[in-house]
C-alpha positions as semicolon CSV with decimal commas, in nm:
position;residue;x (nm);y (nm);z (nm)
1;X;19,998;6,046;1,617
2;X;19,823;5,958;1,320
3;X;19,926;5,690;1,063
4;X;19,873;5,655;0,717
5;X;19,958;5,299;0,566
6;X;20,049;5,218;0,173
7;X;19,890;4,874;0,084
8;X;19,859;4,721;-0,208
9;X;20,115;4,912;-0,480
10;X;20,144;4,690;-0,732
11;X;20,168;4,657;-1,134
12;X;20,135;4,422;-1,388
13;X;20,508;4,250;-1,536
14;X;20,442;4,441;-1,861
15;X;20,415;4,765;-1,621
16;X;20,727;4,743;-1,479
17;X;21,012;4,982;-1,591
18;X;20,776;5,218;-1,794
19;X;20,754;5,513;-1,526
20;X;20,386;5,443;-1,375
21;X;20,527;5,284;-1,053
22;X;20,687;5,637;-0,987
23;X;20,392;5,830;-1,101
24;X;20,137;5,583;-0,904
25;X;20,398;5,655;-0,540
26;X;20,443;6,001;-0,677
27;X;20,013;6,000;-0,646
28;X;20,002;5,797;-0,346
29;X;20,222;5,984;-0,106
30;X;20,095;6,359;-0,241
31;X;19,760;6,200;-0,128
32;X;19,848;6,065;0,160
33;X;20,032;6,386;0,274
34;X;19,773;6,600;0,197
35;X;19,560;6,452;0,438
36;X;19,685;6,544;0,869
37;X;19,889;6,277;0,908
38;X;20,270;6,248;1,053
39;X;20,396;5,929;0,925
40;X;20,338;5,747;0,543
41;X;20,372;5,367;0,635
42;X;20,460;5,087;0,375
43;X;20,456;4,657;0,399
44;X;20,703;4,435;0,192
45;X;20,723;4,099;0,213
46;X;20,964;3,799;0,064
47;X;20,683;3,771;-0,268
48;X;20,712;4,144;-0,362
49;X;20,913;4,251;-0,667
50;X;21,320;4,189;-0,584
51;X;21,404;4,598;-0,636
52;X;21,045;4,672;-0,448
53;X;21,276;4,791;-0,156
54;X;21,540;4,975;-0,339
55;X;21,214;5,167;-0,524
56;X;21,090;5,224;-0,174
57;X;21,384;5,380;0,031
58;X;21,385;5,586;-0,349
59;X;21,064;5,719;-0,290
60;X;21,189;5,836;0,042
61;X;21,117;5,524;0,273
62;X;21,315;5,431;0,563
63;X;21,323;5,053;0,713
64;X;21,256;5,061;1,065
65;X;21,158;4,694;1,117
66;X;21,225;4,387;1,017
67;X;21,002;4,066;1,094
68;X;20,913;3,740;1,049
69;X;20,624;3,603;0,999
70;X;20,523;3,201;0,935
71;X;20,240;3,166;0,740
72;X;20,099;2,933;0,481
73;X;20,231;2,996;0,131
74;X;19,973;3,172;-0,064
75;X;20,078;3,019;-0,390
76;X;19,963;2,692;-0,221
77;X;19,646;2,822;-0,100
78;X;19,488;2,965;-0,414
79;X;19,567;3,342;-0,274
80;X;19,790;3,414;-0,535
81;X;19,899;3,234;-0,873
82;X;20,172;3,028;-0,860
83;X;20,341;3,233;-1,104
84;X;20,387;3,515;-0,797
85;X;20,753;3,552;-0,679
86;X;20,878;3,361;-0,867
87;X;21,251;3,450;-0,669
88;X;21,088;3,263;-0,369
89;X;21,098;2,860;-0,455
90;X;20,766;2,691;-0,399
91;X;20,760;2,433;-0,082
92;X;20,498;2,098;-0,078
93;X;20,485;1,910;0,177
């Protein structure tokens, strides 16, 4: 069985609700199906958009796993701004 996996979907705040996350899945799965694959896999996590899901099991997703992972924050870390999920407070030790 061969996998394909979605990584790294994203846009920009001033992106969001304008239509080009739907055309950018819309291009991402057509490409993804055109190649011999028999499953389209795709990562959330806690600091992805709140309605990232709902726009997922949209596009045709289905959850089939749910895990958790411990990890340092990267808002602390320098990975990511500070300003990224902002729905998920900010913990210092």
């Amino acid at each position: 069985a061969c996998s394909c996996h979605l990584a790294f979907l994203g846009l920009t705040g001033a992106a969001i609700g304008q239509g080009i996350g739907r055309w950018l899945m819309n291009v991402a799965i057509t490409r993804a199906w055109a190649r011999p694959i028999d499953r389209l896999k795709i990562h959330t996590c806690t600091l992805d958009h709140p309605s990232a899901l709902g726009f997922y099991r949209r596009s045709g997703f289905v959850p089939v796993r749910q895990e958790i992972e411990v990890a340092d924050d990267p808002r602390l870390t320098g990975a990511l701004p500070e300003s990224a999920g902002p729905h998920v407070p900010v913990f210092r030790a």
